[in-house]
C-alpha positions, -999 to +999 in steps of 0.1 A: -864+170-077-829+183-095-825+198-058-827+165-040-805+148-072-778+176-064-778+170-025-777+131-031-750+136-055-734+160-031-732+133-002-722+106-030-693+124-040-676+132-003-663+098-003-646+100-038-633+140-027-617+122+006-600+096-015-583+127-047-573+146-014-556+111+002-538+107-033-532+145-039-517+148-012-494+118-013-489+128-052-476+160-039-451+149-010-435+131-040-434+164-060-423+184-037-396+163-026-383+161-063-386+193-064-367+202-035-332+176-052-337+195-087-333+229-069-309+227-037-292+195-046-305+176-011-325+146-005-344+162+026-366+195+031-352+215+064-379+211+087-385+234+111-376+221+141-339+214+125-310+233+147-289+238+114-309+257+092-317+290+092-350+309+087-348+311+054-345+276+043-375+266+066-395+290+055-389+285+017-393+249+020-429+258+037-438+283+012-429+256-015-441+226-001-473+248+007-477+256-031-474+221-046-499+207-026-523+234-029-517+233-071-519+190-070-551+192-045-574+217-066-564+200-098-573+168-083-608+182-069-612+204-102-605+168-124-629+147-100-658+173-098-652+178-141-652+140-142-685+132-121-703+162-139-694+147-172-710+113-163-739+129-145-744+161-160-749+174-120-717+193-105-711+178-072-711+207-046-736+230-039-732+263-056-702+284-049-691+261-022-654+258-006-639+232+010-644+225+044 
């Protein structure tokens, strides 16, 4: 029975993980591009397909942009999964189990 709860709860919860990742990921575009004006001073990332910046400015934006979102996104799923196991007393995944 605490099987078929967990599996139930599993499928219950994919709709609330889809909707922390929509705002996770919109929380961390805004913190990146703050972050980006507090350290070089411009309103806009390079982006990679931009003639006047060099390697290294594309590839640090990436590599910071990158690390944001992955730090906002698995607080988000960690604060959601904490959140629904404290009202249910189930943990929403199956055991040891990644994201898709």
């Amino acid at each position: 029975m605490a099987k078929k709860k967990k599996q139930q709860l599993s499928l219950a919860y994919k709709p609330v993980g889809f909707a922390l990742g929509w705002v996770s990921g919109a929380l961390a575009g805004k913190a990146f591009q703050l972050a980006w004006k507090a350290f070089r001073d411009e309103d806009d990332a390079p982006d990679a397909l931009d003639r006047d910046r060099g390697w290294g400015e594309v590839l640090l934006a990436a590599a910071v942009q990158g690390a944001i979102f992955a730090v906002v996104r698995s607080a988000a799923d960690r604060a959601g999964a904490k959140a629904i196991e404290r009202s249910t007393g189930v943990w929403p995944t199956a055991e040891k189990s990644g994201r898709d």
